[in-house]
N, C-alpha and C positions, 0 to 999 in steps of 0.2 A: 698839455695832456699827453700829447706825442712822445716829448720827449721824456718825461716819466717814465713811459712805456720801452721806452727805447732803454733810457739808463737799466730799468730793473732787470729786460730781457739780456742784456749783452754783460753784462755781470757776472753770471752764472759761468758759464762757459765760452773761455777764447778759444777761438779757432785760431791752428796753426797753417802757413805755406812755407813750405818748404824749398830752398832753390840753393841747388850745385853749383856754385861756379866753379868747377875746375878741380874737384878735392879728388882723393885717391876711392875715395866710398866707403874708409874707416869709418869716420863720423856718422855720415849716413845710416853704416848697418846700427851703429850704436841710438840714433834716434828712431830709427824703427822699435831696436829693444825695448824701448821706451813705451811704444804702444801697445806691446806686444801682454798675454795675460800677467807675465813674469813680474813686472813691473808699473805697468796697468795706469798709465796716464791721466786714461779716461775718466778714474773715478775722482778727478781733480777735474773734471771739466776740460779736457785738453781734447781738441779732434781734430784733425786732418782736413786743414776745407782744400775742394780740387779746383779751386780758383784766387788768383789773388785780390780779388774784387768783394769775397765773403773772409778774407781772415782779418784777423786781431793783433797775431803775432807772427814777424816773418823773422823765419830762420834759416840762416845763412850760414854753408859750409864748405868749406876749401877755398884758395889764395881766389884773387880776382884776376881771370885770366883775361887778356884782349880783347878773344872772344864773345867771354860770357860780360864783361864789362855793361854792355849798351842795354843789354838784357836786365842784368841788375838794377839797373837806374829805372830802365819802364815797366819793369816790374813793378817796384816798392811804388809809383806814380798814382799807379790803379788799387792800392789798397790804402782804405779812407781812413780818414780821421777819426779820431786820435789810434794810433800802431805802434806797436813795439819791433825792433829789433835786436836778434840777438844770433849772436856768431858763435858757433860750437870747432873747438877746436885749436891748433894752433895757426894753421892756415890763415883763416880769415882775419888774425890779428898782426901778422908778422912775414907771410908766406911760407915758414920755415923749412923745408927741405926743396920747395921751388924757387926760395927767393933770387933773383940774380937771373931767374931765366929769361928768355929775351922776351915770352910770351905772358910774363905774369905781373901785373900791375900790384899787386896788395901793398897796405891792410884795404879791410873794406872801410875802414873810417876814411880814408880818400876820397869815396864818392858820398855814402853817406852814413847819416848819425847810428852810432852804434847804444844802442840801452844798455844792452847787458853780452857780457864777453864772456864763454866758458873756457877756461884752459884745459891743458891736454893735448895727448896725441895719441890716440885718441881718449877724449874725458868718456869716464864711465859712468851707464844709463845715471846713477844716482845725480852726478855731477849735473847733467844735464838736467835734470828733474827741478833740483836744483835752482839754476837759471833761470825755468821756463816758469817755476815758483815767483822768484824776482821782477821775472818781465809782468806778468800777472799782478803782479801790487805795482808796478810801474805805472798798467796799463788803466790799474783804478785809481790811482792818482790820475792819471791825464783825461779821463773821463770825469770826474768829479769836477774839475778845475771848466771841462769845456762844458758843461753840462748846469753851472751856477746862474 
């Protein structure tokens, strides 16, 4: 009965978290765009959870710095099963204008599984919508499969 309850609820609408390792904040304003009325997210079910303990989809922008490395890893730990991941940009697949730096470890497919990869530098709201479309039908595949 529960889980019934849980599949039909969590369906409707994935929540996003969002997490920086290290990017310039291109991507970033561009995922903002994205929520913004212009472009309007939301009406696809898409929202902003302020914890990574309530979301569905985490997405991931700029190279993986040293820094933010350990952070990324306990991060993605605390948000449950079944999750999507998805990296906006070119950063997080390649590091591209930091790669080589002494401080930047990328891609993020080094530490963990990447779903879905948006190109660009930065990719435009559409592009990303895009993506977050993708991770979405990803994320009801991996729900249906755990959910049988």
């Amino acid at each position: 009965m529960f889980k019934d309850l849980i599949k039909k609820s969590a369906t409707k609408s994935p929540w996003l978290y969002h997490i920086n390792t290290g990017s310039c904040n291109g991507c970033d304003i561009e995922l903002v765009a994205c929520l913004t009325p212009r472009y309007d997210a939301e009406r696809f079910g898409f929202k902003l959870a302020g914890t990574p303990r309530h979301a569905d989809i985490v997405v991931v922008s700029g190279p993986v710095t040293s820094q933010s490395r350990d952070r990324l890893v306990r991060t993605l730990e605390q948000v449950p099963e079944p999750k999507c991941v998805v990296t906006i940009g070119s950063c997080p697949q390649s590091g591209n204008v930091f790669k080589g730096s002494y401080s930047v470890e990328a891609p993020v497919e080094k530490f963990v599984h990447v779903d879905v990869a948006v190109a660009g530098c930065t990719p435009k709201p559409e592009a990303i919508m895009e993506g977050l479309y993708q991770a979405a039908l990803i994320l009801q595949k991996k729900r249906e499969e755990m959910y049988k």
